[in-house]
C-alpha positions in Angstrom: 99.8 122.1 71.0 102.4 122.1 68.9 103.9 124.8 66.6 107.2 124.7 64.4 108.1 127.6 62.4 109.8 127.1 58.6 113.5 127.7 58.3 116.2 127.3 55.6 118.5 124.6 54.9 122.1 125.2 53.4 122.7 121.6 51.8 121.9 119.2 54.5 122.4 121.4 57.3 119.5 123.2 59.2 120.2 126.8 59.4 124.0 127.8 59.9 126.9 126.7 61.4 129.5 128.4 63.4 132.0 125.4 62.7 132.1 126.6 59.5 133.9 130.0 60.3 137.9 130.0 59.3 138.6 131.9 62.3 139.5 130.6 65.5 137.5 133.5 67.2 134.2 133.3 65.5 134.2 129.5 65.6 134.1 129.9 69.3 132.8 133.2 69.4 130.4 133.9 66.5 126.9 132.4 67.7 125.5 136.1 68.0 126.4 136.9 64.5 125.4 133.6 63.2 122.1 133.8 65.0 121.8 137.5 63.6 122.3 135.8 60.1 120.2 133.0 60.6 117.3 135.4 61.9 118.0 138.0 58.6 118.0 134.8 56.3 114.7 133.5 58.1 112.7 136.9 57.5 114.1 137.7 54.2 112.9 134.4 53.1 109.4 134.2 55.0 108.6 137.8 55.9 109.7 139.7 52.9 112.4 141.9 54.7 115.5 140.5 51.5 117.5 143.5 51.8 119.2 142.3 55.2 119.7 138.7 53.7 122.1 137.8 51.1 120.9 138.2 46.9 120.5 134.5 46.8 119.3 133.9 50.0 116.7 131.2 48.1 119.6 129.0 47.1 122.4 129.6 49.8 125.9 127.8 49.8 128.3 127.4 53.0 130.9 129.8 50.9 128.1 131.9 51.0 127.1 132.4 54.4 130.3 132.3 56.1 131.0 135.8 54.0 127.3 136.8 55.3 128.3 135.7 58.9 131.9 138.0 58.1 129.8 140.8 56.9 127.8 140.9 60.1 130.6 140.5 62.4 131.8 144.2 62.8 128.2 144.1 64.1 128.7 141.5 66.6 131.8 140.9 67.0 133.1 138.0 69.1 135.1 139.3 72.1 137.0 137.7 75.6 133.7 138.2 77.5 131.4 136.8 74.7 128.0 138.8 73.3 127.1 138.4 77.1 124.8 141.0 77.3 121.4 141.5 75.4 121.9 145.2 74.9 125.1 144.5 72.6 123.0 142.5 70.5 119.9 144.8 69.7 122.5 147.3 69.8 124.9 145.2 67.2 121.9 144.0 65.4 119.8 147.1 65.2 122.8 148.7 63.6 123.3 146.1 60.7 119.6 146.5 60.3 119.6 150.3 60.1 122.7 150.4 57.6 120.6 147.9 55.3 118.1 150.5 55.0 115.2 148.4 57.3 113.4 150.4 59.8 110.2 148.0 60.1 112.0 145.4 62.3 112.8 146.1 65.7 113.8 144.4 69.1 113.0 144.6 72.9 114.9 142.0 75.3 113.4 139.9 78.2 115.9 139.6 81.0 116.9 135.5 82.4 115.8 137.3 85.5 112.2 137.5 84.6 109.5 134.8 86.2 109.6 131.8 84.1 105.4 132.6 83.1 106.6 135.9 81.9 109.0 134.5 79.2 107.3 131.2 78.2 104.4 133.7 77.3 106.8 135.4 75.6 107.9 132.8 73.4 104.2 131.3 72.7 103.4 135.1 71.9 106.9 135.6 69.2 105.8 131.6 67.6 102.4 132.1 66.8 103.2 135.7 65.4 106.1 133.7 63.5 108.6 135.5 64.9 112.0 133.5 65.9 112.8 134.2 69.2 117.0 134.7 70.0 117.9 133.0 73.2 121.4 133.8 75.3 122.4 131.4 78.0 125.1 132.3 80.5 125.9 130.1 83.4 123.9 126.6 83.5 124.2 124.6 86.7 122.0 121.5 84.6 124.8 119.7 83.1 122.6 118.7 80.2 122.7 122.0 78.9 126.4 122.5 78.6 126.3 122.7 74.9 124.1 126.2 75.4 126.2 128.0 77.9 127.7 131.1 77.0 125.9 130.6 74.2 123.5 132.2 71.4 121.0 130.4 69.5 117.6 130.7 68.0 113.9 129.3 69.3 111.4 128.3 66.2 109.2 126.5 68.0 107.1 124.5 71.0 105.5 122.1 72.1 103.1 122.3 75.1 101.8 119.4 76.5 99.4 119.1 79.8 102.1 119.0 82.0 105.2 120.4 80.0 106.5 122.9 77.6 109.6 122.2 75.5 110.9 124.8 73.3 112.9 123.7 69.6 116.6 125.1 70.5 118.4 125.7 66.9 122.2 125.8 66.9 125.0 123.8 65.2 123.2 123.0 61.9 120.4 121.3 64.2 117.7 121.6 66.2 117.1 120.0 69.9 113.6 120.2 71.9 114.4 121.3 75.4 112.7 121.4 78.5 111.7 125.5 78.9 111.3 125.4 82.6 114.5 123.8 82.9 116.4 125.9 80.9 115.5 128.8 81.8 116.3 128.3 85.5 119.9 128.4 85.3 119.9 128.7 88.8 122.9 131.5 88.4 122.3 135.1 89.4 123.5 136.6 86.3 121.4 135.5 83.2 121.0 136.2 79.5 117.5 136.5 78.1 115.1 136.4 75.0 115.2 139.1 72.4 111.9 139.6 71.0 111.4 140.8 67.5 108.4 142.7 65.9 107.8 143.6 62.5 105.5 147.4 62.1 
C-alpha cells in the first residue's frame, strides 16, 4: 500500500529550501524552522489552520518564504548544538503556534529510542490521518544517510510492500523514499525522533 500526502510547490521546488537562507547560520542551521514552515504552509493550505501560514500561502515566492522562515526563527533558532532535542521544537513550535492565536494543533514526540514497530505505526497512523510527520536524525552510522544527520525534515508519505516499508523523506526542495527500518536504526545511543501532530 501506498500513500503520499499533497504538499506545496514554490516554483519548481517541492516544499522549501534551507539553501535559500542569506545567512550562513540558517543555511546550515535552519532545517527545524524550515520544517516548522513547511508543516504551517502544509496545514494552512490542506487543513484550514491559514493563520500560522503566510497571506498568500496559495501563491508563495522564494522572497516570500525565506521572510516566513526569518519570522519563525526566534522560534527555532539555529544554535552550535543544532535543534537536537525534540522538546526544543514542540517547545519552539508550540510557541509560534500559540502567538498566532491557534490552539487546535498540538504535538507529542516519539523518542529514536523507541522499538522500530512503535514508530513505523506511528508514522502509518500520522499518514492516513494526513498528518506530516517531522523527523530529527542525530548520529547515522549508514553512510547512505549522511545527507539526514543532524538533521530536520518532514515525512509525507509510505510505501509498504510485503517485505519492506520505505518512508518519503522531504528536505532540500525534494523528496527521497528511504528505507524506515534502516533509518531508524542509527545504531548510536543518542537519537532524535518523530514529532507527531494532531489537530482537536
Amino acid at each position: 500500500m501506498k500513500r503520499e500526502l499533497r504538499h506545496f510547490y514554490i516554483g519548481d521546488s517541492y516544499g522549501g529550501n534551507q539553501d535559500w537562507f542569506p545567512t550562513f547560520m540558517m543555511r546550515i542551521g535552519g532545517c527545524g524552522a524550515e520544517t516548522a514552515c513547511d508543516s504551517s504552509i502544509y496545514f494552512a493550505l490542506h487543513r484550514g489552520l491559514t493563520e500560522i501560514a503566510p497571506e498568500n500561502v496559495t501563491k508563495l515566492t522564494v522572497d516570500d518564504y525565506i521572510e516566513f522562515a526569518y519570522k519563525m526563527r526566534p522560534y527555532l533558532s539555529p544554535r552550535m548544538s543544532g535543534i537536537d532535542r525534540l522538546d526544543i521544537y514542540t517547545k519552539g513550535y508550540g510557541d509560534y503556534l500559540r502567538d498566532c492565536g491557534e490552539t487546535r494543533l498540538t504535538m507529542t514526540a516519539l523518542d529514536g529510542g523507541e522499538p522500530y514497530a512503535k514508530a513505523k505505526e506511528a508514522v502509518v497512523r500520522q499518514i492516513d490521518a494526513d498528518y506530516p510527520v517531522p523527523v530529527l536524525i542525530l548520529n547515522h552510522r549508514n553512510k547512505k544517510f549522511r545527507d539526514y544527520v543532524w538533521h530536520w525534515f518532514l515525512i509525507n508519505g509510505y510505501n509498504e510492500g510485503e517485505n519492506s516499508f520505505e518512508v518519503k523523506a522531504v528536505t532540500y526542495s525534494g523528496y527521497k523514499w528511504l528505507d524506515f527500518y534502516e533509518l531508524w536504526d542509527t545504531g548510536f545511543a543518542r537519537k532524535g525522533g518523530l514529532i507527531l501532530y494532531n489537530i482537536d
